[in-house]
PyMOL commands that place a pseudoatom at each C-alpha (Angstrom):
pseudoatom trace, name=CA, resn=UNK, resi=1, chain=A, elem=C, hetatm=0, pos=[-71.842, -3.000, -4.714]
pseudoatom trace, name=CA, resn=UNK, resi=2, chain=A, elem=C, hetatm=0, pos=[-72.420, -6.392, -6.610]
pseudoatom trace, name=CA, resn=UNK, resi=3, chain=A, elem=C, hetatm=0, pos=[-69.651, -9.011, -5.471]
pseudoatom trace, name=CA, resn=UNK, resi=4, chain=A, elem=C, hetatm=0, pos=[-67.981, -8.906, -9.330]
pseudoatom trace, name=CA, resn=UNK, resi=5, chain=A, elem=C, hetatm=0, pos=[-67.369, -5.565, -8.973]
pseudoatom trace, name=CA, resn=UNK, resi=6, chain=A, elem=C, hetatm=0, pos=[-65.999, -6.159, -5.235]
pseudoatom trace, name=CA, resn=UNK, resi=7, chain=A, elem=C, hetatm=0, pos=[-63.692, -9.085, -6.922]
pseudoatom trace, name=CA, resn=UNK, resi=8, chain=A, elem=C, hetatm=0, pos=[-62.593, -6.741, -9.821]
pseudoatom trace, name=CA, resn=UNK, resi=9, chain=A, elem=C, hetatm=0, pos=[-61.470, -4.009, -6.600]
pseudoatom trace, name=CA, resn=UNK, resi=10, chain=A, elem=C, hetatm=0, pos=[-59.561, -6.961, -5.170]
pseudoatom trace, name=CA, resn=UNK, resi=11, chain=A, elem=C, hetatm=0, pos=[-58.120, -8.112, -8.510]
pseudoatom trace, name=CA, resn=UNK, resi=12, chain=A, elem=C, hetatm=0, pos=[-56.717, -4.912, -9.501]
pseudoatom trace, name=CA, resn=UNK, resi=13, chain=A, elem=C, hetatm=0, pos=[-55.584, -4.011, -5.778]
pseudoatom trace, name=CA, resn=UNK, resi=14, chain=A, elem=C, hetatm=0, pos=[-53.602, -7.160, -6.050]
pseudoatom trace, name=CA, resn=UNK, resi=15, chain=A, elem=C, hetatm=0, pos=[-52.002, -6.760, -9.183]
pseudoatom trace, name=CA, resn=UNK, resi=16, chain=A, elem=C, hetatm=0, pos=[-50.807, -3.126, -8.534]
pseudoatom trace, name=CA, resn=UNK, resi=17, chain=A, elem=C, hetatm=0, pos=[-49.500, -4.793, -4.859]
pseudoatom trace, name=CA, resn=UNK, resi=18, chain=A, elem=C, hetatm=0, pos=[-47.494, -7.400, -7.032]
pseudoatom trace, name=CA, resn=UNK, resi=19, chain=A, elem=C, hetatm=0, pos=[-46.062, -4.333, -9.155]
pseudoatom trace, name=CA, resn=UNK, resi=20, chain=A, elem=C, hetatm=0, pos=[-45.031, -2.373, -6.466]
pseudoatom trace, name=CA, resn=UNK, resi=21, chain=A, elem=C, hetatm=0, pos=[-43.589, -5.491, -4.822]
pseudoatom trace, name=CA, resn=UNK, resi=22, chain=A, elem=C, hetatm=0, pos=[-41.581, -5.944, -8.087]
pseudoatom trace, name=CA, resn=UNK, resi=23, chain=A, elem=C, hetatm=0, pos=[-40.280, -2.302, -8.143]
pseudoatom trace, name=CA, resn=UNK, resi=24, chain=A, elem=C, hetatm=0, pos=[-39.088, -2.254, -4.929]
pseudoatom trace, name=CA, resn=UNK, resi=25, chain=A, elem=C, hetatm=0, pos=[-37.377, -5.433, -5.920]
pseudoatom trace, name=CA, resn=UNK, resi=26, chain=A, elem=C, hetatm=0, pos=[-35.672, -4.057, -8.857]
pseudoatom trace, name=CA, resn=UNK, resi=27, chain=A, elem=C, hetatm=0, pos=[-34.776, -0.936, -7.358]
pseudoatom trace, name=CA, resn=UNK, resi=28, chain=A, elem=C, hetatm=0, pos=[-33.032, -2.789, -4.175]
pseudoatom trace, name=CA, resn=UNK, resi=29, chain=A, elem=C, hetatm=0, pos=[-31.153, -5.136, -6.249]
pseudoatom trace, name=CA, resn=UNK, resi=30, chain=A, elem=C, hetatm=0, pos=[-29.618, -2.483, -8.193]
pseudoatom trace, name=CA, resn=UNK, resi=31, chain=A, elem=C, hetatm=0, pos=[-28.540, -0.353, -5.279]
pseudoatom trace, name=CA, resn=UNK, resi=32, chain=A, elem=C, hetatm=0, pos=[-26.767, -3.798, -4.266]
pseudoatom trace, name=CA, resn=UNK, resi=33, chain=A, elem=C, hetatm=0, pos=[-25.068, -4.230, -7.439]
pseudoatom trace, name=CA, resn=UNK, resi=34, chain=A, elem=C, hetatm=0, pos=[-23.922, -0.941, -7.748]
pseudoatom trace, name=CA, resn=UNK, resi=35, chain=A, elem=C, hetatm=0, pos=[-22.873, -0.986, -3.898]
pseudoatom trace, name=CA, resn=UNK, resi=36, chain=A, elem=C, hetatm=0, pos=[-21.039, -3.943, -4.626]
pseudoatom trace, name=CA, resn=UNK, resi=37, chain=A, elem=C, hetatm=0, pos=[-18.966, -2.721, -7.714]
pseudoatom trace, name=CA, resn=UNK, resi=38, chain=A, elem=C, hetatm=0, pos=[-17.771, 0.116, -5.480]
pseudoatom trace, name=CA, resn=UNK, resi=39, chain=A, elem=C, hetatm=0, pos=[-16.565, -2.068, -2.692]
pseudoatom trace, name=CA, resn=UNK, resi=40, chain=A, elem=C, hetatm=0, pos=[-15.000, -4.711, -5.221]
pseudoatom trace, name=CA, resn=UNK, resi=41, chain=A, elem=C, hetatm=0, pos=[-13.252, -1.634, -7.154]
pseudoatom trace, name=CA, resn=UNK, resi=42, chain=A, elem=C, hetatm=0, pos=[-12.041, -0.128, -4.056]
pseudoatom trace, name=CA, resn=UNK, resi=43, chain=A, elem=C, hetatm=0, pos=[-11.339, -3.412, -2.633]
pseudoatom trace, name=CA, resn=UNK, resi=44, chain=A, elem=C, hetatm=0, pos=[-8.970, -4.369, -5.706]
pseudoatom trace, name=CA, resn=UNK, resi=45, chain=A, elem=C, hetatm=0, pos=[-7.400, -1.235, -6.390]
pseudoatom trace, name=CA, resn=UNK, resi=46, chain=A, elem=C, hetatm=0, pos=[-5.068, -0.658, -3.754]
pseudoatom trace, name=CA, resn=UNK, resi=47, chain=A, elem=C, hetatm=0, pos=[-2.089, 0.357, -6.284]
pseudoatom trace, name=CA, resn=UNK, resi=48, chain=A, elem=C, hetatm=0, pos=[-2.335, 4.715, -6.486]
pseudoatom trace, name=CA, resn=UNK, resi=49, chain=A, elem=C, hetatm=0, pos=[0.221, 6.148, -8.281]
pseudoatom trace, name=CA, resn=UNK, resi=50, chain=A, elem=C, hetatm=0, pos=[-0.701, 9.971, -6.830]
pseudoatom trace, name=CA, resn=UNK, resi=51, chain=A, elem=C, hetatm=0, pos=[1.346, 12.436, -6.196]
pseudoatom trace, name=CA, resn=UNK, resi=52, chain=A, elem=C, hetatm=0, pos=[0.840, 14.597, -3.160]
pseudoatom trace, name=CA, resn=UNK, resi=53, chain=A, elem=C, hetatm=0, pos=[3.277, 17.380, -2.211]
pseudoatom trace, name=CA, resn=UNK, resi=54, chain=A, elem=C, hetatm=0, pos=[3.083, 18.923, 1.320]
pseudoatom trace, name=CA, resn=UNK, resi=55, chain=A, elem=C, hetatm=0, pos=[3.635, 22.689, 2.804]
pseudoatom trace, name=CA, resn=UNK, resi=56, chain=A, elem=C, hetatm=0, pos=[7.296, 23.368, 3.347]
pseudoatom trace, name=CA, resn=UNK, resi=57, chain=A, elem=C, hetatm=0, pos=[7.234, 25.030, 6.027]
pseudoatom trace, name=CA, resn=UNK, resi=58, chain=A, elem=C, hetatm=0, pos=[5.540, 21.405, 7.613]
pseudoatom trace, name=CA, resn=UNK, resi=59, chain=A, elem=C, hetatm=0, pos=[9.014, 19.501, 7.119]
pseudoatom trace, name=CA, resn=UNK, resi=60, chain=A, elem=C, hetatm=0, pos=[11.659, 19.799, 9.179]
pseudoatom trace, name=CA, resn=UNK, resi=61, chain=A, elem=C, hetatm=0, pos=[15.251, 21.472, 8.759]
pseudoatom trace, name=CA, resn=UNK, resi=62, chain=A, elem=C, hetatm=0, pos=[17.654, 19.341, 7.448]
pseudoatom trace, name=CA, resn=UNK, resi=63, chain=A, elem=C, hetatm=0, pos=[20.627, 18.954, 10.133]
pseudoatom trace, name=CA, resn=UNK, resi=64, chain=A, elem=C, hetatm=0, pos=[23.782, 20.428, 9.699]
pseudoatom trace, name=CA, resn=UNK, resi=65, chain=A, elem=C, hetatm=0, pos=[26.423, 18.187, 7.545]
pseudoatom trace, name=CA, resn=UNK, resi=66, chain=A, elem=C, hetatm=0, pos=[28.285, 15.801, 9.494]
pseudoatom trace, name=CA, resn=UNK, resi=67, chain=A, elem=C, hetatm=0, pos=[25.205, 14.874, 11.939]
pseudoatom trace, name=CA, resn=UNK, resi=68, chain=A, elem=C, hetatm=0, pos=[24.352, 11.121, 12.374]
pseudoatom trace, name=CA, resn=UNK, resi=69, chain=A, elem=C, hetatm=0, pos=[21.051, 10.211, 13.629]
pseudoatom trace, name=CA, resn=UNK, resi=70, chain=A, elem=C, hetatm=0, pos=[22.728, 6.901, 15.081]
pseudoatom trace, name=CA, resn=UNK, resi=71, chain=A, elem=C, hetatm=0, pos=[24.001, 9.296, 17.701]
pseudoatom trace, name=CA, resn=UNK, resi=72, chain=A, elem=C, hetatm=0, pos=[21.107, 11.012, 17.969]
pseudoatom trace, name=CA, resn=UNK, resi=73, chain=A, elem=C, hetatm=0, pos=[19.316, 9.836, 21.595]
pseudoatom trace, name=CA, resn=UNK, resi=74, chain=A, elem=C, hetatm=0, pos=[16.202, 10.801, 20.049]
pseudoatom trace, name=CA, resn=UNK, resi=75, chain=A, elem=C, hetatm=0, pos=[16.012, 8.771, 17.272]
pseudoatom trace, name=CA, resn=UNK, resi=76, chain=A, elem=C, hetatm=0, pos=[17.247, 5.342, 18.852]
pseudoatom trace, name=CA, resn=UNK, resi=77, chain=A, elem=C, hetatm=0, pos=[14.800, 5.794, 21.562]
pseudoatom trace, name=CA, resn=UNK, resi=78, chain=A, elem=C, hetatm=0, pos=[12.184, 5.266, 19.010]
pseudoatom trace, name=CA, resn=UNK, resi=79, chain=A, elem=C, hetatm=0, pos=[11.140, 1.540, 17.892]
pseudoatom trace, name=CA, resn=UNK, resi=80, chain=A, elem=C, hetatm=0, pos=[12.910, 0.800, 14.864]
pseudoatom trace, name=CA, resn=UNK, resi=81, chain=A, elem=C, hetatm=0, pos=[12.124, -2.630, 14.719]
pseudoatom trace, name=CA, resn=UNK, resi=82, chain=A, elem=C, hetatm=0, pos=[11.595, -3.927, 11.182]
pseudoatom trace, name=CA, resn=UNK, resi=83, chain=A, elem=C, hetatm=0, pos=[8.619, -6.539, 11.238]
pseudoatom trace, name=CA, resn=UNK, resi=84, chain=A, elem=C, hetatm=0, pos=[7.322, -8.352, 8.489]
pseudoatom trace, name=CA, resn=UNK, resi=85, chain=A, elem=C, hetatm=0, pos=[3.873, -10.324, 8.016]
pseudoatom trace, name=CA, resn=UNK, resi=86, chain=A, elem=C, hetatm=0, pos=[2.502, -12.333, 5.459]
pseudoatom trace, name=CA, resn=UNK, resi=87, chain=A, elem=C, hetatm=0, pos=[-0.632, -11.958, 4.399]
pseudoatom trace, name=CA, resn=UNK, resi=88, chain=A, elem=C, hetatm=0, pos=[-1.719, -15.578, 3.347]
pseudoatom trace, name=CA, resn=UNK, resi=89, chain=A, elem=C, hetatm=0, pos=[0.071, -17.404, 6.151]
pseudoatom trace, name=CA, resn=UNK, resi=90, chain=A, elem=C, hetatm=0, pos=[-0.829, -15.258, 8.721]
pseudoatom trace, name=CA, resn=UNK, resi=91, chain=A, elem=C, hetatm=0, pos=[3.182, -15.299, 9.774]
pseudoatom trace, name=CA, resn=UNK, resi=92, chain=A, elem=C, hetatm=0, pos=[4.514, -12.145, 11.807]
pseudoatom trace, name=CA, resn=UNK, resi=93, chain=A, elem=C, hetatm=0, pos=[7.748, -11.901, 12.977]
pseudoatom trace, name=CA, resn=UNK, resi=94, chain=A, elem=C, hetatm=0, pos=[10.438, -8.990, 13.304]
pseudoatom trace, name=CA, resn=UNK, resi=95, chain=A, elem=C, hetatm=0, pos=[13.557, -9.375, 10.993]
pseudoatom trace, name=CA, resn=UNK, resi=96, chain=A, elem=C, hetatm=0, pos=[17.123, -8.110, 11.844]
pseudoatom trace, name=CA, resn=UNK, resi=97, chain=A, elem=C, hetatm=0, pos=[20.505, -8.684, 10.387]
pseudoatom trace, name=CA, resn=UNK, resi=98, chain=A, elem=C, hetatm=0, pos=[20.302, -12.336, 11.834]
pseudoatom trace, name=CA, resn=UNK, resi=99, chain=A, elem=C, hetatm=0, pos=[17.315, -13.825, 10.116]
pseudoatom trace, name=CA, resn=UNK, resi=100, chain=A, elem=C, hetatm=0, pos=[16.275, -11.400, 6.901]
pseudoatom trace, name=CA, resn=UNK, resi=101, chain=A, elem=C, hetatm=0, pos=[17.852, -13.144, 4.375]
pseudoatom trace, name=CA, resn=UNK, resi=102, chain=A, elem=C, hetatm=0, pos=[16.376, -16.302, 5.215]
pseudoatom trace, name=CA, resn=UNK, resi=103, chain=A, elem=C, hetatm=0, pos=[12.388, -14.749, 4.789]
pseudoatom trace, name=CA, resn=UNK, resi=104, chain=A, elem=C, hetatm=0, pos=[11.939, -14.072, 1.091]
pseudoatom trace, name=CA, resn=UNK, resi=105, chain=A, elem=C, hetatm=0, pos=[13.498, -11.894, -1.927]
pseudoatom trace, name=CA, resn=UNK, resi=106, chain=A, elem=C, hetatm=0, pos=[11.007, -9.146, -1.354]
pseudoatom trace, name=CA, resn=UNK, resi=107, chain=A, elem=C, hetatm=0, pos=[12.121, -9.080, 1.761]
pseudoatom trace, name=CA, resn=UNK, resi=108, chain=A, elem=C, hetatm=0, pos=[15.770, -9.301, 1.771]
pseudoatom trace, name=CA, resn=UNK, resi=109, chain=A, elem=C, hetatm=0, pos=[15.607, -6.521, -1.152]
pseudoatom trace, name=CA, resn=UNK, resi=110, chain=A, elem=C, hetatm=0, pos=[13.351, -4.439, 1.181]
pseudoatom trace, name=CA, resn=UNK, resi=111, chain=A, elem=C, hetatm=0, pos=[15.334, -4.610, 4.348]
pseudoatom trace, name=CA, resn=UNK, resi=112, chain=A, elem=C, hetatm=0, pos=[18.437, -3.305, 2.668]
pseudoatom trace, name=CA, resn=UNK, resi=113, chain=A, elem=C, hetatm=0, pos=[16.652, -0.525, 0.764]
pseudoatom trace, name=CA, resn=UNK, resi=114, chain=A, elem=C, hetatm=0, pos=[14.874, 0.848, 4.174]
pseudoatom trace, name=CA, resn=UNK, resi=115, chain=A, elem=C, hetatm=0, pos=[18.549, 0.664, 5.443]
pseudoatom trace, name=CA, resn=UNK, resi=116, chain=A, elem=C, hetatm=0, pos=[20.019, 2.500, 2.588]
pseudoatom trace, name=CA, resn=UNK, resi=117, chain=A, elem=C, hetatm=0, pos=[17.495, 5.286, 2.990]
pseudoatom trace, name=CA, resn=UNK, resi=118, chain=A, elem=C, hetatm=0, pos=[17.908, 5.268, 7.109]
pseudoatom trace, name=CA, resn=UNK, resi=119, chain=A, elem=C, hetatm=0, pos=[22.129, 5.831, 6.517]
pseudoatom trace, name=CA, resn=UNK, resi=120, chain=A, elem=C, hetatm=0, pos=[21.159, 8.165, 3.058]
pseudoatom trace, name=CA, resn=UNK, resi=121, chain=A, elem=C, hetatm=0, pos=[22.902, 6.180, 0.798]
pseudoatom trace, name=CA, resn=UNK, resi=122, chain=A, elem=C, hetatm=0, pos=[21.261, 7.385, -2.542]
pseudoatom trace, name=CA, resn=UNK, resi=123, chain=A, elem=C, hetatm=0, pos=[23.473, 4.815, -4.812]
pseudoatom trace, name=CA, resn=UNK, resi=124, chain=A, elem=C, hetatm=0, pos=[22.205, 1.641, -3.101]
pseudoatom trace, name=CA, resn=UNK, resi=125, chain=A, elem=C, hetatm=0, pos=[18.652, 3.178, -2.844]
pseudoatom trace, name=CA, resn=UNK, resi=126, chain=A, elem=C, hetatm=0, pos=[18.663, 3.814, -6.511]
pseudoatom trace, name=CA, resn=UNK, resi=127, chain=A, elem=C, hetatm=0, pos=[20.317, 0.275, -7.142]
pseudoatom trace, name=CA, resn=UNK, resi=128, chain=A, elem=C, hetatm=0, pos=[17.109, -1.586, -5.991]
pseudoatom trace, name=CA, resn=UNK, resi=129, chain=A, elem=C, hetatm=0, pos=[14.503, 0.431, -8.262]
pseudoatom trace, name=CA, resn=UNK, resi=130, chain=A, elem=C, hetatm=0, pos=[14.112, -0.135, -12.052]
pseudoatom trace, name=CA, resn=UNK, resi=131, chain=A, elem=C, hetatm=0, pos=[12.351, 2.704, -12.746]
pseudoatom trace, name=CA, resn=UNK, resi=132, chain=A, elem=C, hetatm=0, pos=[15.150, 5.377, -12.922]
pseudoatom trace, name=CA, resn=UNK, resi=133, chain=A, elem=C, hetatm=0, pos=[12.488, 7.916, -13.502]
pseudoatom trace, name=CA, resn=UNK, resi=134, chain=A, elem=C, hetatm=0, pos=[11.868, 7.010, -10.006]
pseudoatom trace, name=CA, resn=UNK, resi=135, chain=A, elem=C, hetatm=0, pos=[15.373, 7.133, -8.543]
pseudoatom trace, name=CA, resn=UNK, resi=136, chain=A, elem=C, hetatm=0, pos=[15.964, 9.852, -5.870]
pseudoatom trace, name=CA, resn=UNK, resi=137, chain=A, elem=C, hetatm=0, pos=[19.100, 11.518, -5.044]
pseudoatom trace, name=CA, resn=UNK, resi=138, chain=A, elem=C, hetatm=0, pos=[20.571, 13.902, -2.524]
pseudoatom trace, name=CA, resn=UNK, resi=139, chain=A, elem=C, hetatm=0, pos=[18.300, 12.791, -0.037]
pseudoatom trace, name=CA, resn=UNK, resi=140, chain=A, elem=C, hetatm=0, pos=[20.279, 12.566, 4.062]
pseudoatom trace, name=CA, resn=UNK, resi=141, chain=A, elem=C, hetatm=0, pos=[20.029, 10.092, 6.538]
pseudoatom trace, name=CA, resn=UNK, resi=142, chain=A, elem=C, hetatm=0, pos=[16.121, 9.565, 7.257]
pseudoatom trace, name=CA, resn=UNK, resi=143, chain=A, elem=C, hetatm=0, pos=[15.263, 8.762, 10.784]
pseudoatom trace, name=CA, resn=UNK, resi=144, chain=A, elem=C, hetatm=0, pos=[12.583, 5.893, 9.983]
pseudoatom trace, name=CA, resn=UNK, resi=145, chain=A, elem=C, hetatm=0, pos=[10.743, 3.196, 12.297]
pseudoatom trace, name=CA, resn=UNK, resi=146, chain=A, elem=C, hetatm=0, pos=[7.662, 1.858, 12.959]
pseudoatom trace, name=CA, resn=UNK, resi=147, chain=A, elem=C, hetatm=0, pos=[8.269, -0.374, 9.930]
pseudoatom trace, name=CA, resn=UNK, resi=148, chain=A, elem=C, hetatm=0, pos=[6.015, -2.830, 8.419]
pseudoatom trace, name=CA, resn=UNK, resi=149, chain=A, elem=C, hetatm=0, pos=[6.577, -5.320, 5.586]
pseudoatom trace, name=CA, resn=UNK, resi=150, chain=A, elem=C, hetatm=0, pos=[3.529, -6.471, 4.507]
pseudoatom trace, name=CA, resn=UNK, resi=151, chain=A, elem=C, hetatm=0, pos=[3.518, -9.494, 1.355]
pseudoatom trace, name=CA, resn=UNK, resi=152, chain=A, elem=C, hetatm=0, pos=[0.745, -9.474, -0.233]
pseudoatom trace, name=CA, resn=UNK, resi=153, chain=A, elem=C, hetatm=0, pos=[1.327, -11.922, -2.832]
pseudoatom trace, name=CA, resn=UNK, resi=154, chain=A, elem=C, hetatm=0, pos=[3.622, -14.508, -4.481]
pseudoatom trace, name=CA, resn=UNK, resi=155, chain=A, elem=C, hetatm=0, pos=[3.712, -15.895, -7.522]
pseudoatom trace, name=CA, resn=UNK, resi=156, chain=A, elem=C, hetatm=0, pos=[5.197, -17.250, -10.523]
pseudoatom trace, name=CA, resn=UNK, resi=157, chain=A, elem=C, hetatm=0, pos=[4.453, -15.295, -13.997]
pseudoatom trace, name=CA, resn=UNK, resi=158, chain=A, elem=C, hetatm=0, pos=[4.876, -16.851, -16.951]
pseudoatom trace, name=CA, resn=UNK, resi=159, chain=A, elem=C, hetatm=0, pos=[5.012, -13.986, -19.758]
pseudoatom trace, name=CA, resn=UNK, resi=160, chain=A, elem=C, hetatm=0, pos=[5.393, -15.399, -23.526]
pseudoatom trace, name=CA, resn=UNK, resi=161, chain=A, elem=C, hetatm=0, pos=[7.893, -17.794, -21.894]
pseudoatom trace, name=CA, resn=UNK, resi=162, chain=A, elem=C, hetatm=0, pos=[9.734, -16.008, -19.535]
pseudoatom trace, name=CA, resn=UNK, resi=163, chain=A, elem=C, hetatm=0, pos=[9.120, -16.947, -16.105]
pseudoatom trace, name=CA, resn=UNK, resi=164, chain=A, elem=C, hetatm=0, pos=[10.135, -15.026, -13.239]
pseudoatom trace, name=CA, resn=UNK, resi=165, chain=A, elem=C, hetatm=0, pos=[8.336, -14.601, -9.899]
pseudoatom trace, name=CA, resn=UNK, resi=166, chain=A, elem=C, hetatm=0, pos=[6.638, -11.640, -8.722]
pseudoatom trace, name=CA, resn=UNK, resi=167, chain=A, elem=C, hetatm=0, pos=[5.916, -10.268, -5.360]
pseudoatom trace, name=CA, resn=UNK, resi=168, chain=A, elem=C, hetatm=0, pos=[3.425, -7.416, -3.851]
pseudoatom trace, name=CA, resn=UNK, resi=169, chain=A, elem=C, hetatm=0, pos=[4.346, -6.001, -1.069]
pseudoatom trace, name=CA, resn=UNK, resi=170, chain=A, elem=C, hetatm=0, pos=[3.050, -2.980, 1.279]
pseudoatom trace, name=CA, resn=UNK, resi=171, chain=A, elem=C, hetatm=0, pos=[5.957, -0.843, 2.992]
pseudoatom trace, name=CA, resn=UNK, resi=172, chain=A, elem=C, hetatm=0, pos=[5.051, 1.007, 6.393]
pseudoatom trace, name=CA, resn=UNK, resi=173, chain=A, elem=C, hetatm=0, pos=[7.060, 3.590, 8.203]
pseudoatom trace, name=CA, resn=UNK, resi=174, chain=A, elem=C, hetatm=0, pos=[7.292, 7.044, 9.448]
pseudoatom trace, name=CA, resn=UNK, resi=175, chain=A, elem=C, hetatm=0, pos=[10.512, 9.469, 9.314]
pseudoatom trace, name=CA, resn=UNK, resi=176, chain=A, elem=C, hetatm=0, pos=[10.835, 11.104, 12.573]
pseudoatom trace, name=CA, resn=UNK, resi=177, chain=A, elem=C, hetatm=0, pos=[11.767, 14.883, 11.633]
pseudoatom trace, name=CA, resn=UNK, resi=178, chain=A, elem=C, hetatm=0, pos=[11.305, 14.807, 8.166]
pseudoatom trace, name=CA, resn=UNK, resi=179, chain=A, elem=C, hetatm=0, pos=[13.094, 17.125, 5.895]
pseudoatom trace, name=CA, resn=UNK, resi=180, chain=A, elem=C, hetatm=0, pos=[11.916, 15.808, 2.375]
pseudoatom trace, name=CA, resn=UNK, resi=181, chain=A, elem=C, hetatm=0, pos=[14.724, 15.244, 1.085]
pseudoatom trace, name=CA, resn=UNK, resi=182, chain=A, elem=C, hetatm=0, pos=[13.798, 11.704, 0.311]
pseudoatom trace, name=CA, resn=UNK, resi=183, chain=A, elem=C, hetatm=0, pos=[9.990, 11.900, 0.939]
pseudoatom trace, name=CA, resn=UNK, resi=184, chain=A, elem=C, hetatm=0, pos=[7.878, 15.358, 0.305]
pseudoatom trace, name=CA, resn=UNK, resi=185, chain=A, elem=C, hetatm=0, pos=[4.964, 13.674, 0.272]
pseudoatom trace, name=CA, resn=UNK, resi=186, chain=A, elem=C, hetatm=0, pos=[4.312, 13.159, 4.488]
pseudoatom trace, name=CA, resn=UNK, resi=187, chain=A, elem=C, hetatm=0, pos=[4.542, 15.169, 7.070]
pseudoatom trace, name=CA, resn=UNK, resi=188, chain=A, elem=C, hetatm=0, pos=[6.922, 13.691, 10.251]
pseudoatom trace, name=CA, resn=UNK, resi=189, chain=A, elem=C, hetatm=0, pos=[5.867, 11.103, 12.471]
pseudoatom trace, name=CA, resn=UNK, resi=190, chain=A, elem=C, hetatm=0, pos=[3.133, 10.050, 9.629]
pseudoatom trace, name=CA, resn=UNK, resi=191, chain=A, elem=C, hetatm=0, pos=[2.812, 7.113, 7.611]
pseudoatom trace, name=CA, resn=UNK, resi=192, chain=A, elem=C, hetatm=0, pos=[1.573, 6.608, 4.011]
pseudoatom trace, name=CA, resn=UNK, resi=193, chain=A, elem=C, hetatm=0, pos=[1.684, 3.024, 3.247]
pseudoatom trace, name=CA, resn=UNK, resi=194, chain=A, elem=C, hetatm=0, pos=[3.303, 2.579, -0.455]
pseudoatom trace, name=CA, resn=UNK, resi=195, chain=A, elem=C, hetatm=0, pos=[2.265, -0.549, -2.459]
pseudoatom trace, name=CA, resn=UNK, resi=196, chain=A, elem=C, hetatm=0, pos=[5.691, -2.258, -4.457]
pseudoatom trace, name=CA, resn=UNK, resi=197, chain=A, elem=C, hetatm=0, pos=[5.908, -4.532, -7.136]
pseudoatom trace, name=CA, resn=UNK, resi=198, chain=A, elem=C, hetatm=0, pos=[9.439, -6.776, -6.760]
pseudoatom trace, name=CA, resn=UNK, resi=199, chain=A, elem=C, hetatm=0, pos=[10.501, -9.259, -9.462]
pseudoatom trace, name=CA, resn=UNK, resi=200, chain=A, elem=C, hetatm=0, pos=[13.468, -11.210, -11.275]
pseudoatom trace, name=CA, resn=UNK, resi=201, chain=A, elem=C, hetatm=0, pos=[12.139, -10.122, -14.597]
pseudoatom trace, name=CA, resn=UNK, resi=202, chain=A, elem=C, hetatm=0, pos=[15.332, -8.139, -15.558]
pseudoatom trace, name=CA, resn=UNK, resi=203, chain=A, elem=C, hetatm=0, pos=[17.440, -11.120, -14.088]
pseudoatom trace, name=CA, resn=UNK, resi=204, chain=A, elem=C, hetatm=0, pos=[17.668, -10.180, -10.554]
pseudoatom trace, name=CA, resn=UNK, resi=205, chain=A, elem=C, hetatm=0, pos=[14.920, -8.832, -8.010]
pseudoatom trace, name=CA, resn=UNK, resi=206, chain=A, elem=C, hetatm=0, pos=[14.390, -5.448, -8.604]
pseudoatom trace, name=CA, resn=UNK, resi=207, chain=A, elem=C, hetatm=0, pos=[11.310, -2.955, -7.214]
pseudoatom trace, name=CA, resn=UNK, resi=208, chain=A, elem=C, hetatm=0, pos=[9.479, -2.521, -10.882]
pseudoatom trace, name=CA, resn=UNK, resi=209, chain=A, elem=C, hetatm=0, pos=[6.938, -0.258, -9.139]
pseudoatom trace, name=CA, resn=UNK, resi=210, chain=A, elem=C, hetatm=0, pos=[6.278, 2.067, -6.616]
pseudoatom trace, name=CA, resn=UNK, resi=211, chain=A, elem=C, hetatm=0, pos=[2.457, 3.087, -5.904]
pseudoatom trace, name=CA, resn=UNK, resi=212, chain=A, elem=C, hetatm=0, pos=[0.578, 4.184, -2.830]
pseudoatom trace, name=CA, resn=UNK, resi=213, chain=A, elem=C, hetatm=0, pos=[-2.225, 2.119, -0.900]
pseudoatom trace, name=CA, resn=UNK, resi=214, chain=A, elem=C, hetatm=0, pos=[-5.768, 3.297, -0.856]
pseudoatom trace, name=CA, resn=UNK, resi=215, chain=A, elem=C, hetatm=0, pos=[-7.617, 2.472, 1.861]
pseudoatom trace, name=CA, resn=UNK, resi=216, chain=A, elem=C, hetatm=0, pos=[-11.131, 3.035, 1.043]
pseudoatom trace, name=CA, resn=UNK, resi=217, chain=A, elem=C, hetatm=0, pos=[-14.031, 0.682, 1.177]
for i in range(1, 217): cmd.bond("trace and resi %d" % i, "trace and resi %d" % (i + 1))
show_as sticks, trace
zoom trace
């Protein structure tokens, strides 16, 4: 074999060694991009509004009429401790009647609406959430702990000259002995994280939406 036909071998084993190079380029970085938009769409939408509905016969009987679950040993021997957290300030404390009017709005507004679900007072409940398509009523005392108040965010909005400020918070909680009557979307002793949007728009703070997380990354 004369050496230019050796070189012309070498040239065109080369070039097809750059090509493949190339490919495998290409195809990598568009797995990456495509990996990424999945993990930045997940990442961002958090907000679910999906409604999930479980068996019956998986919720609990509601008591009889007259029962109050602050007598109820069972119940108080569970931690119902309200803590709240900020997400940007890293901040975590637990919040009682002493100290939750001093946190935040959100948090003021959210600390009486978990107590006006706990004592199954559907008036004040309803009171706090815009949306009446989203009020609930007829719903008893709920035995919930294990609650987290989670802000997200804070800021102001400034919408064609109306300013107002806007929160996003994340509630957390079970309902020991659930009986759906205000939640038929978890089973007792389980928590499904819900996602709320609280502003002043309307002229006081008000919940203007209620989603559900989504964990997924």
């Amino acid at each position: 074999m004369s050496n230019n036909t050796v070189k012309k071998e070498a040239g065109k084993n080369k070039f097809a060694s750059k090509i493949i190079a190339a490919s495998i380029i290409l195809v990598s970085t568009l797995l990456l991009i495509v990996v990424l938009g999945t993990v930045i769409a997940n990442l961002t939408n958090k907000g679910v509004d999906e409604e999930i509905t479980v068996d019956p016969s998986k919720l609990a009987e509601t008591k009889e009429e007259g029962f109050d679950i602050m007598e109820y040993d069972e119940y108080l021997n569970l931690n119902r401790v309200i803590m709240f957290s900020d997400k940007n300030s890293g901040v975590a404390y637990s919040v009682d009647e002493s100290n939750y009017k001093g946190v935040g709005a959100d948090v003021e507004l959210v600390y009486e609406l978990i107590n006006a679900v706990i004592f199954g007072d559907n008036k004040t409940y309803n009171s706090f959430i815009n949306d009446e398509s989203k009020h609930i009523d007829g719903f008893t005392q709920q035995q919930i702990y294990d609650v987290e108040i989670s802000r997200q965010s804070e800021e102001f909005i400034n919408n064609e000259g109306k300013v107002y400020i806007e929160y996003i918070v994340i509630l957390t909680y079970k309902i020991h002995e659930n009986n759906g009557t205000f939640r038929k979307d978890i089973e007792s002793d389980v928590s499904r994280p819900q996602y709320l949007v609280i502003n002043n728009s309307t002229g006081e703070y008000k919940v203007m939406d209620i989603a559900y997380v989504r964990y997924s990354y």
